[in-house]
C-alpha positions in Angstrom: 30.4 -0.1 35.9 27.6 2.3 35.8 25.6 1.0 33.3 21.7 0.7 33.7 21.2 -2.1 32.0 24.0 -4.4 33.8 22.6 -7.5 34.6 23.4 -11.0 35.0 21.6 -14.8 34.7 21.8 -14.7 39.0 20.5 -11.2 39.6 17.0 -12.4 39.8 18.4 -15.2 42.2 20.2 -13.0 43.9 17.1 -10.4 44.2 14.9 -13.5 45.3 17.4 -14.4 48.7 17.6 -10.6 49.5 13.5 -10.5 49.2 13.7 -13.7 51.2 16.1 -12.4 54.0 14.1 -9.3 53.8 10.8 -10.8 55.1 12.7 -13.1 57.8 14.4 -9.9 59.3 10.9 -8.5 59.9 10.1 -12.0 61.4 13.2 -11.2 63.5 12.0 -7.8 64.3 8.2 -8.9 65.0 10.1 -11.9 67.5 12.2 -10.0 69.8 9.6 -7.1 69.9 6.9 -10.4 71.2 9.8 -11.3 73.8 10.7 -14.2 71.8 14.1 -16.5 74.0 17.2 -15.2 72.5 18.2 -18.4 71.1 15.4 -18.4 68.8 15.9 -14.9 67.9 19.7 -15.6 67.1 18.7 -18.9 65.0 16.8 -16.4 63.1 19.4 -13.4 62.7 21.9 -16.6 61.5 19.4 -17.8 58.7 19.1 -14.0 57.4 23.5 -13.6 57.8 23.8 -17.0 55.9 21.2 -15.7 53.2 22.7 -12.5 52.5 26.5 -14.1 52.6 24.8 -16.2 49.7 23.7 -13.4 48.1 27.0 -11.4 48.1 28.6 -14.3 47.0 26.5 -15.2 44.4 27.1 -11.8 42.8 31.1 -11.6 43.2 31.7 -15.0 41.5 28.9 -13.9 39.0 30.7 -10.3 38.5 34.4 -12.3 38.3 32.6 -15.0 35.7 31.6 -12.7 33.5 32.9 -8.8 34.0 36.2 -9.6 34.6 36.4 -12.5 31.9 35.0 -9.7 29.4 38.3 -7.2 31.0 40.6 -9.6 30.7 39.6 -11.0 27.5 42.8 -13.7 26.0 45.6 -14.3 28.6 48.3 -16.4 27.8 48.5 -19.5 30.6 50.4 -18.3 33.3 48.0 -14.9 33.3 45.2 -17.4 33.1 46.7 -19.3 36.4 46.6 -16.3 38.1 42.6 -15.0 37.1 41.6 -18.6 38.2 43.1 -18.8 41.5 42.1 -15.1 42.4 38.5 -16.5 41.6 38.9 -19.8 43.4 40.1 -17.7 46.1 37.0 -15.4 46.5 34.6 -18.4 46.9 36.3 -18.5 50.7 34.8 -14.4 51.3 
């Protein structure tokens, strides 16, 4: 979808963890460039890779709640089966 105007309910959310893991990744840079033990540096660089896994995740189930509902419109039940266990899959990404 290329539409300008595509936006969900968790895109501010989602922009508010990215901001988030932004200004901790400069906190990452500022620590190892201070000489900062690398276990503290590599707590750090976790935080921001669990933050942005959110993010991403956040947005797929979002996309699959609401883009692919809208594709997919009416399914008969085993059709349905298969769309929920595709998106019950996807939470393990």
């Amino acid at each position: 979808m290329t539409d300008q105007a595509h936006i969900h309910e968790t895109h501010p959310d989602i922009i508010k963890r990215l901001k988030r893991a932004e200004g901790h990744l400069r906190g990452v840079i500022a620590m190892i460039e201070a000489r900062r033990p690398c276990v503290d540096v590599a707590q750090q660089l976790h935080a921001v890779e669990k933050a942005i896994c959110q993010a991403k995740k956040t947005l797929i189930q979002d996309h699959l709640d609401h883009c692919l509902e809208d594709s997919v419109g009416a399914l008969g039940a085993e059709q349905r089966q298969t769309i929920n266990e595709f998106k019950t899959i996807t939470k393990y990404l």
